[in-house]
MITI-882579 format. One record per residue (C-alpha): residue number from 1; y, z, x; residue in one letter. Coordinates in steps of 0.02 Angstrom, whole numbers, plus 50000, padded with zeros to 5 digits. Layout:
BEGIN
   pos       v       w       u   code
   NUM       Y       Z       X      A
...
***
This chain:
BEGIN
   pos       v       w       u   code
     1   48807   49621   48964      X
     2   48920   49762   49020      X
     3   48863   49798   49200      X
     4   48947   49944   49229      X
     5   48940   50030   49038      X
     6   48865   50201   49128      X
     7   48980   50232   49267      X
     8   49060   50355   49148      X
     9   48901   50448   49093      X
    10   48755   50409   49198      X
    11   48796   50307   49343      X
    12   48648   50192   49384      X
    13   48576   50101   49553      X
    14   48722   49936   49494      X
    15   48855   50069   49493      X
    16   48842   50129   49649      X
    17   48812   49953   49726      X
    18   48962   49884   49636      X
    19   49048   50029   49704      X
    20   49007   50023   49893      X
    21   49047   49849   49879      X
    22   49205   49878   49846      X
    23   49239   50021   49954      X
    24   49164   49902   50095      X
    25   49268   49768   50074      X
    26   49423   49858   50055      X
    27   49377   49972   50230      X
    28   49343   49782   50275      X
    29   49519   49723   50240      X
    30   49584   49897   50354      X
    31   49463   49845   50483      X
    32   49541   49668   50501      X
    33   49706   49751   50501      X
    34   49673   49848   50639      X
    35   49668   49691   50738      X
    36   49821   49651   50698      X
    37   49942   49796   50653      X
    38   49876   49931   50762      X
    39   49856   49819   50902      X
    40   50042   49809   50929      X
    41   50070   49972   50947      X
    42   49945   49971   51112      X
    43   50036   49811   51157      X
    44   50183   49893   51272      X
    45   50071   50020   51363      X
    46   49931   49922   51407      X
    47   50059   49775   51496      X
    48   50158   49920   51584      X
    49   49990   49977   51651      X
    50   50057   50156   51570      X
    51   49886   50160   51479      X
    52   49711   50072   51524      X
    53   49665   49974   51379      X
    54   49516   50106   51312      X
    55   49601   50255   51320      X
    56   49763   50175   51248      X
    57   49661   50115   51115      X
    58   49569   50289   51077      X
    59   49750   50385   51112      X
    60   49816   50246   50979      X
    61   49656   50282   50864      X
    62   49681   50469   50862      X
    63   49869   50444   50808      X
    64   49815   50321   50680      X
    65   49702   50451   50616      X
    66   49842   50582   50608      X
    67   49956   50482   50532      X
    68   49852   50422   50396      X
    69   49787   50609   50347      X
    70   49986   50668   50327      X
    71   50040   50514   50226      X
    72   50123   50539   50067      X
    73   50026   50405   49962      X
    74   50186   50325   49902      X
    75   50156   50166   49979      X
    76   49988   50179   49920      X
    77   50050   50202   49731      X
    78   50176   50065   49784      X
    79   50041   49932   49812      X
    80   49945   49980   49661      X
    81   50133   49979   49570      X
    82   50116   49784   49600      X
    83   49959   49753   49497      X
    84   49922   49691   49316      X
    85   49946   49841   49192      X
    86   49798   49774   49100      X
    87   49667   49777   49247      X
    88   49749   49908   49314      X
    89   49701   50006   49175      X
    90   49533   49922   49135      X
    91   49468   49915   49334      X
    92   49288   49955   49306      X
    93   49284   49819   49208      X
    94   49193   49661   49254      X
    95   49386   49570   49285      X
    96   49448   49734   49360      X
    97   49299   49698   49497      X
    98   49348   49515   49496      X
    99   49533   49569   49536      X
   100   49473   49669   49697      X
   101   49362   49575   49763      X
   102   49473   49416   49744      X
   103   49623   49481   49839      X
   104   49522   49586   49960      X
   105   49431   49422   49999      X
   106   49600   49312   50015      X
   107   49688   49434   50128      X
   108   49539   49462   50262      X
   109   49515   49264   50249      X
   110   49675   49270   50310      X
   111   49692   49401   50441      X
   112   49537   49335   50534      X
   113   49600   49162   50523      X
   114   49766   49210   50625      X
   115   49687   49340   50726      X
   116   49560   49204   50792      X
   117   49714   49101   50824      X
   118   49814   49254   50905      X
   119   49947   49254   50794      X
   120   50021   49426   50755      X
   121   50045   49377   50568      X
   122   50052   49527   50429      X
   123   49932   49628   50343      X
   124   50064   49680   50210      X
   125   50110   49500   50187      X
   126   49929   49430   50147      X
   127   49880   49596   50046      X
   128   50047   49581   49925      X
   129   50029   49371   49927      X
   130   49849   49397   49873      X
   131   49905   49520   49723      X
   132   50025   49412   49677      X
   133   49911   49256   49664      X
   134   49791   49369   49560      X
   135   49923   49430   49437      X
   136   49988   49240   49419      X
   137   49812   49192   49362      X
   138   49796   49338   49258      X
   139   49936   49285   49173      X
   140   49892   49108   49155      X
   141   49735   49134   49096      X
   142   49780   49268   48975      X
   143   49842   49232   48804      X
   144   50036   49205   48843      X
   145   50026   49094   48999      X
   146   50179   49176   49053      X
   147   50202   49197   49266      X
   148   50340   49316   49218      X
   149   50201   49446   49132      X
   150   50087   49412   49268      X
   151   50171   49503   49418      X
   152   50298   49677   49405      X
   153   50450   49556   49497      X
   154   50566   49708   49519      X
   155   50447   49812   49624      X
   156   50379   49627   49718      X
   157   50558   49603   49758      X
   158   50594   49785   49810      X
   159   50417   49739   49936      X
   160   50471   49549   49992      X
   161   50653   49651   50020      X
   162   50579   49772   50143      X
   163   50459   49646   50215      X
   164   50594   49499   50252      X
   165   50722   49655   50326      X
   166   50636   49737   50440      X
   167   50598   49585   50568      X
   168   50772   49556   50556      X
   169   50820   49745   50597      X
   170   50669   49729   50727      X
   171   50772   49609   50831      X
   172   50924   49651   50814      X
   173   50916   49845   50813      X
   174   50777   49839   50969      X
   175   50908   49717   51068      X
   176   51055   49827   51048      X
   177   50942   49993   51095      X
   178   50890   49900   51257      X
   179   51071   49855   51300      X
   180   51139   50015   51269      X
   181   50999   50098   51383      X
   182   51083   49963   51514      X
   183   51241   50046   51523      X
   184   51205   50243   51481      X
   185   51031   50240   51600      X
   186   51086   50136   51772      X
   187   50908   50192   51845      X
   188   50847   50015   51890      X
   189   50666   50062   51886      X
   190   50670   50059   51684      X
   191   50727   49866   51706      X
   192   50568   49828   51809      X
   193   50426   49741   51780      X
   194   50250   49825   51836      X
   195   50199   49769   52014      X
   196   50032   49710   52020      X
   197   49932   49853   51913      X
   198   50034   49990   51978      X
   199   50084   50125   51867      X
   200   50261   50169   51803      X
   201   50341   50345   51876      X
   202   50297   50476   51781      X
   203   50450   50486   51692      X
   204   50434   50322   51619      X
   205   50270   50344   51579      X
   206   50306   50485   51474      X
   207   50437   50387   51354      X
   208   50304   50247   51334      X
   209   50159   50355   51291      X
   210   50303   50445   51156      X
   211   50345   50273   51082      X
   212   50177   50216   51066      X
   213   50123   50377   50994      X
   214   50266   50363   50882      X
   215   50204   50176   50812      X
   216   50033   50241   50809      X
   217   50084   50377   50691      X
   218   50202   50270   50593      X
   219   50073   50137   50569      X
   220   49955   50262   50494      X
   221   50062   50313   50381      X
   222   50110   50166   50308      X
   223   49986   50036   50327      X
   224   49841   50127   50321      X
   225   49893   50186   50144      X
   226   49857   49992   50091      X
   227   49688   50019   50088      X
   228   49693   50172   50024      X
   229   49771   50149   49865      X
   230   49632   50011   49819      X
   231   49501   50108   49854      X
   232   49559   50243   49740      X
   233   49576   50123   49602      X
   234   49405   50084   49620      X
   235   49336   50258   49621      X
   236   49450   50279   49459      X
   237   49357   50106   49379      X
   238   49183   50167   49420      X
   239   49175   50342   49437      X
   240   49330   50405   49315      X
   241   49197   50569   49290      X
   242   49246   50616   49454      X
   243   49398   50547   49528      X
   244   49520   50496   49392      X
   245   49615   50657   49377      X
   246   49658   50773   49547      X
   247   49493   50903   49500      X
   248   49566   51035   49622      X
   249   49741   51055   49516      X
   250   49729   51250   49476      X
   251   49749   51311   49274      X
   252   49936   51342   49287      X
   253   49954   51122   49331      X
   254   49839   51078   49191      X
   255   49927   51209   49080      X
   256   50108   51152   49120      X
   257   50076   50977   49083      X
   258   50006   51027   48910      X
   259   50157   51108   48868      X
   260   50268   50995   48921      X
   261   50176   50857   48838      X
   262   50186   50960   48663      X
   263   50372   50997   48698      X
   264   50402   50791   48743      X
   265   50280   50750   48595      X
   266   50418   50828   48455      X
   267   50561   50772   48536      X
   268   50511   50581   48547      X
   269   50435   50601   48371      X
   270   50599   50666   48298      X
   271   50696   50537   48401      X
   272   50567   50375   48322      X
   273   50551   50469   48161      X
   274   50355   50440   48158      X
   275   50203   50469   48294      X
   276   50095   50330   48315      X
   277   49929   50386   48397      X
   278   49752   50333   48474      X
   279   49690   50142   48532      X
   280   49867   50096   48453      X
   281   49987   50200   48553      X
   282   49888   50162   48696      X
   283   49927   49973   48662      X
   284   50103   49977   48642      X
   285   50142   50082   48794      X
   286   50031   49951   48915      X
   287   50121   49815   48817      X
   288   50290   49913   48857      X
   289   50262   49945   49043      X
   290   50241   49750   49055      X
   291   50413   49704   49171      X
   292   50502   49607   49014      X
   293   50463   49726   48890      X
   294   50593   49814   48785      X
   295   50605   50015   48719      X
   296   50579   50003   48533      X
   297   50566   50132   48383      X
   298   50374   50112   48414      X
   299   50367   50156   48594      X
   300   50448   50318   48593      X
   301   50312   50334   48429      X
   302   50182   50289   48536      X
   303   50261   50396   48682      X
   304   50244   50540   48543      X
   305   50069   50528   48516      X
   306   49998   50512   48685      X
   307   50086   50673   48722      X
   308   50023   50741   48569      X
   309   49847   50681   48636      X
   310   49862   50729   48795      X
   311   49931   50942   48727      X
   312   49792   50943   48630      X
   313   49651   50883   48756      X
   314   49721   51003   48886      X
   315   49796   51159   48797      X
   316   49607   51246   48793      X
   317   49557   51193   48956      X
   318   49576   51289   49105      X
   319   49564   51159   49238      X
   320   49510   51002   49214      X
   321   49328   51022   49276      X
   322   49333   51106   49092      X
   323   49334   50936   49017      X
   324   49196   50834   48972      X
   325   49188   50701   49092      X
   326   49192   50561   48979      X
   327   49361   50602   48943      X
   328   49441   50623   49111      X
   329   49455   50436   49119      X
   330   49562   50445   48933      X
   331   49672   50573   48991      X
   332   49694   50487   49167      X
   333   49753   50308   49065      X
   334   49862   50447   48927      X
   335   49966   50521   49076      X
   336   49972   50364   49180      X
   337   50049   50252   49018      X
   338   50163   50397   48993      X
   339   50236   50419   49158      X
   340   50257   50249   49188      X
   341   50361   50233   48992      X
   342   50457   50378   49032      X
   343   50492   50303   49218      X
   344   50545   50137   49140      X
   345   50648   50216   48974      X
   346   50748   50333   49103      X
   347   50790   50176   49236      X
   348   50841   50089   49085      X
   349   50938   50236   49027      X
   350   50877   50260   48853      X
   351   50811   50420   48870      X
   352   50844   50589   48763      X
   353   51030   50627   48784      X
   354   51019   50795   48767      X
   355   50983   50866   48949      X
   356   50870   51005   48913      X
   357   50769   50886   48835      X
   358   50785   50747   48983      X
   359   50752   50852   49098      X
   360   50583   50907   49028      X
   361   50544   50733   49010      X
   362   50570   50698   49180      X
   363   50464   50835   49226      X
   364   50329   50771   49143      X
   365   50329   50623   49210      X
   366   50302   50681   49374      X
   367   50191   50804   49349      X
   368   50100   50665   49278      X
   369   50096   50567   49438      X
   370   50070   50707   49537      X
   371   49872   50724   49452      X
   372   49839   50559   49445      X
   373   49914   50481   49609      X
   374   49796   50591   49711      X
   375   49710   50519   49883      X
   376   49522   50626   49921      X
   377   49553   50645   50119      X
   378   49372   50572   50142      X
   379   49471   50424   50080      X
   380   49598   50447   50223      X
   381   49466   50473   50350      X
   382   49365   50328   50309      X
   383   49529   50211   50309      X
   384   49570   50285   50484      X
   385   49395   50251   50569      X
   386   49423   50073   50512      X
   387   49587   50048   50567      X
   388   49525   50130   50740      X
   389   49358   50042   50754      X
   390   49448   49860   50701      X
   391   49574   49908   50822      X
   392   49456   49939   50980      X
   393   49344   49790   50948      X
   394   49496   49664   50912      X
   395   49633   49703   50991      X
   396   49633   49591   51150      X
   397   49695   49412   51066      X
   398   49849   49517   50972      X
   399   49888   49608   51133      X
   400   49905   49460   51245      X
   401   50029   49378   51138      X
   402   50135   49523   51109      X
   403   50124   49577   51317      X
   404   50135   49392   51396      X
   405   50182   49233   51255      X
   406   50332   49314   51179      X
   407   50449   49309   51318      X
   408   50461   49214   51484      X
   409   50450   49325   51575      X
   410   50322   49480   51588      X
   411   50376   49658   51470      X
   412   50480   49766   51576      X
   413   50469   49959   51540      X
   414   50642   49969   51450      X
   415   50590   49820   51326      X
   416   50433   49894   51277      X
   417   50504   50069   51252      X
   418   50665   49998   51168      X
   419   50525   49891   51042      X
   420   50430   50042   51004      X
   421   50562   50151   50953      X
   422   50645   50008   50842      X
   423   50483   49972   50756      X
   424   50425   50192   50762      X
   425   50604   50208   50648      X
   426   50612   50082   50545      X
   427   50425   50128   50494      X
   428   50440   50291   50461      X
   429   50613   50247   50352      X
   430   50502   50123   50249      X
   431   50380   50255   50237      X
   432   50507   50382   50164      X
   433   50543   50240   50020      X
   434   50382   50207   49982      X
   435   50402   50023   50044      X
   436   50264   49921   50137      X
   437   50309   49845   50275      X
   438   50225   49756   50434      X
   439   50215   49821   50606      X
   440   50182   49675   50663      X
   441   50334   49577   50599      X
   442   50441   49744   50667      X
   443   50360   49744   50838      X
   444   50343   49562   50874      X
   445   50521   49558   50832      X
   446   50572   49680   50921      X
   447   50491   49630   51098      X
   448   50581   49443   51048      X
   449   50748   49530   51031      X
   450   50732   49622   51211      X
   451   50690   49463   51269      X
   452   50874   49390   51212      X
   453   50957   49550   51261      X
   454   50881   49552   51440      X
   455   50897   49345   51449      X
   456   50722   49342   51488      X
   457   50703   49162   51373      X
   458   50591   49182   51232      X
   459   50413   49062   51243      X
   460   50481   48937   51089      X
   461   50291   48867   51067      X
   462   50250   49048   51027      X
   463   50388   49094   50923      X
   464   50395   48943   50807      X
   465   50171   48979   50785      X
   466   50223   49150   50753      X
   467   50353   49124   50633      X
   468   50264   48945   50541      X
   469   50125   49098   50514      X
   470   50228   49216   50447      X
   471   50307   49086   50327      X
   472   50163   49012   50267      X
   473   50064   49180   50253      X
   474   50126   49236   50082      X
   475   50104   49050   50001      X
   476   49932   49035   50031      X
   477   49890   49216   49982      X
   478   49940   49184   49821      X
   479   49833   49014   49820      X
   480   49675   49091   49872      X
   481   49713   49249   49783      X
   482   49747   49145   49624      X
   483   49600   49019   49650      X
   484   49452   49164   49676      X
   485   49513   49269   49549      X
   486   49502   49122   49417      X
   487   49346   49052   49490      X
   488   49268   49239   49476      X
   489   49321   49261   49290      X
   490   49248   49084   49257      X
   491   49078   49151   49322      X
   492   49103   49311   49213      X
   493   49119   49199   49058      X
   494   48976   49096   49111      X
   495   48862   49236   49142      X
   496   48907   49354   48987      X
   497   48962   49489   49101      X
   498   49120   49605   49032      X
***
């Protein structure tokens, strides 16, 4: 029984349930992360009384919102990056399903589990740790029981890199900017704590509201993009009529990348000496993109006649609302396999030497990614009321440990301003790279390394929860993303579903 066999022609009542399922769970998984993530970024003004907590929520919210809508969608891509080629590709099916709703599941398990305990632990870490556990079961289950097919380890570690990093640049960086402020800024009122729930001077005021708005907008633009990314894969599984090529790309896109693709198609067939084409090519190239896969004669074949498929599907049309919609989804999976072989040939150097010819390879390849790694901005706006709304119902238990269980003594206007700006930077660096990382972790660290610099004592009980969370965060991800995803397949075999 194939439940979702007409999403690509006629979608049907199952569809569309199947389909706000998934778009609920993974607004869910945003909505959970607002408790966590966005909350920090209220943290500093709410315990400097700069803000009361509503409107520093809402101010936060709006921010949020903004930086969402202006995000690149590399992080996005980056997440989706770390998934199995095979249900990447095949995500409408009934294991594509399995594959979301397994790691959505896992990673808002999770989040509410620490958030109920107050722990500022990481959305990025349970999201990645739950893909990860889903790609090791893939793999385990599949026909080569291989872990190292199961997971792309270069791009995990180029994640885990920027994820172990930045609380380490959190602290250190946010403890230097506080003692520098010491000795270029000898106002003593930036060194103060608030006095009952007096205000800060204006002044002060001013730089908080900037660094929060600065986190705000940082965390938007990162985080937020989490979500994003997996909802767009779903859209792609269920509705590929629709959303799996960028519709509003204008005739001069579509007829670029039709060109190109005929140009690339000769020059990889001369290079193999044959053109290998249809259900085959596509099957070597997913085999190829796998991470220990090696270039072969028959790639750059099979690289030949997916361009060759992809000139000849596109060179009549005018846009792509001219194609039939039952072959958007084809030419989506064509210029996704190709840009991700062309990515991997050219890292691994064994592209066309002859630079004209390079270069127009290249090209391609991001012209491909450019129409398929699209984000609809009711995508972004939905993502953004979730991190908002999670972030004004749950915010209190995050808040209190960042403002009073850190340190030993209460935030002083200088520590949260020196926090912010740490965690506002290193953010929207991460964000330039396309790397996920966690507020949280940068924040929480942050406020801890004010705490040394000022020799306020740090609240050890705290810490060690903190960190014993953060360690054991990732682990059990990839258990419970590992263990649902194999129990859901099980129930797929049982029940005849594909």
């Amino acid at each position: 029984m194939d439940i979702l066999a007409t999403a690509y022609t006629d979608p049907t009542f199952l569809t569309f349930f199947f389909l706000a399922l998934a778009i609920g769970m993974a607004l869910g998984f945003e909505f959970v992360n607002g408790f966590h993530d966005t909350a920090n970024a209220v943290a500093t003004v709410i315990y400097t009384h700069t803000l009361k907590p509503t409107p520093a929520v809402i101010w936060s919210g709006i921010w949020n919102l903004i930086g969402v809508l202006t995000s690149s969608g590399a992080v996005a891509f980056g997440i989706v990056a770390l998934l199995p080629v095979e249900l990447v590709l095949n995500v409408g099916s009934a294991a594509g399903f399995a594959m979301v709703f397994s790691l959505l599941v896992s990673a808002i398990v999770w989040n509410l589990g620490t958030w109920w305990l107050g722990l500022p632990a990481s959305s990025s870490h349970t999201l990645i740790g739950s893909i990860i556990g889903v790609g090791l079961a893939n793999a385990l289950i599949g026909p080569s029981h291989s872990i190292t097919e199961g997971v792309n380890w270069a791009k995990a570690m180029d994640v885990g890199l920027g994820l172990l990093i930045s609380p380490i640049i959190g602290f250190a960086a946010a403890a230097l900017l506080l003692i520098t402020l010491k000795i270029l800024v000898r106002n003593p009122e930036l060194y103060k704590a608030p006095e009952g729930n007096k205000a800060p001077p204006l002044w002060i005021r001013g730089i908080l509201m900037l660094t929060c708005t600065g986190v705000s907008f940082a965390h938007g633009s990162n985080d937020g993009q989490k979500g994003m990314g997996l909802i767009v894969l779903i859209l792609v599984g269920i509705l590929p009529g629709t959303y799996a090529l960028k519709m509003s790309a204008d005739h001069t896109a579509v007829a670029g990348i039709a060109s190109e693709a005929a140009s690339i198609s000769q020059a990889f067939e001369r290079e193999a000496g044959k053109k290998i084409t249809g259900e085959q090519a596509k099957q070597l190239l997913a085999e190829f993109i796998k991470p220990n896969s090696a270039p072969t004669p028959d790639v750059l074949a099979a690289l030949a006649g997916a361009c060759d498929d992809i000139s000849n599907r596109l060179k009549t049309a005018e846009t792509f609302q001219a194609l039939p919609p039952s072959q958007r989804g084809d030419v989506r999976t064509d210029l996704y396999l190709i840009s991700k072989s062309i990515g991997k040939l050219d890292k691994a150097g064994k592209l066309n030497i002859d630079p004209a010819v390079k270069k127009n390879q290249q090209a391609m390849a991001r012209h491909a990614d450019e129409l398929t790694n699209y984000i609809p901005d009711w995508v972004k706006y939905a993502v953004a009321l979730a991190l908002g709304l999670g972030t004004m119902i749950g915010y209190k238990r995050i808040v209190k440990t960042v403002g009073e269980k850190i340190g030993k003594d209460h935030l002083t206007y200088a520590q949260g301003a020196s926090a912010e700006a740490v965690a506002m930077s290193t953010i929207m660096v991460a964000d330039h790279f396309g790397l996920p990382i966690s507020t949280t972790h940068v924040l929480s660290s942050g406020i801890a390394g004010t705490m040394a610099a000022n020799n306020s004592g740090l609240q050890m009980t705290t810490v060690r929860n903190i960190l014993l969370a953060w360690v054991l965060t990732l682990p059990i991800c990839i258990f419970l993303g590992a263990v649902l995803f194999a129990s859901a397949l099980n129930a797929i075999a049982l029940l005849g579903i594909r």
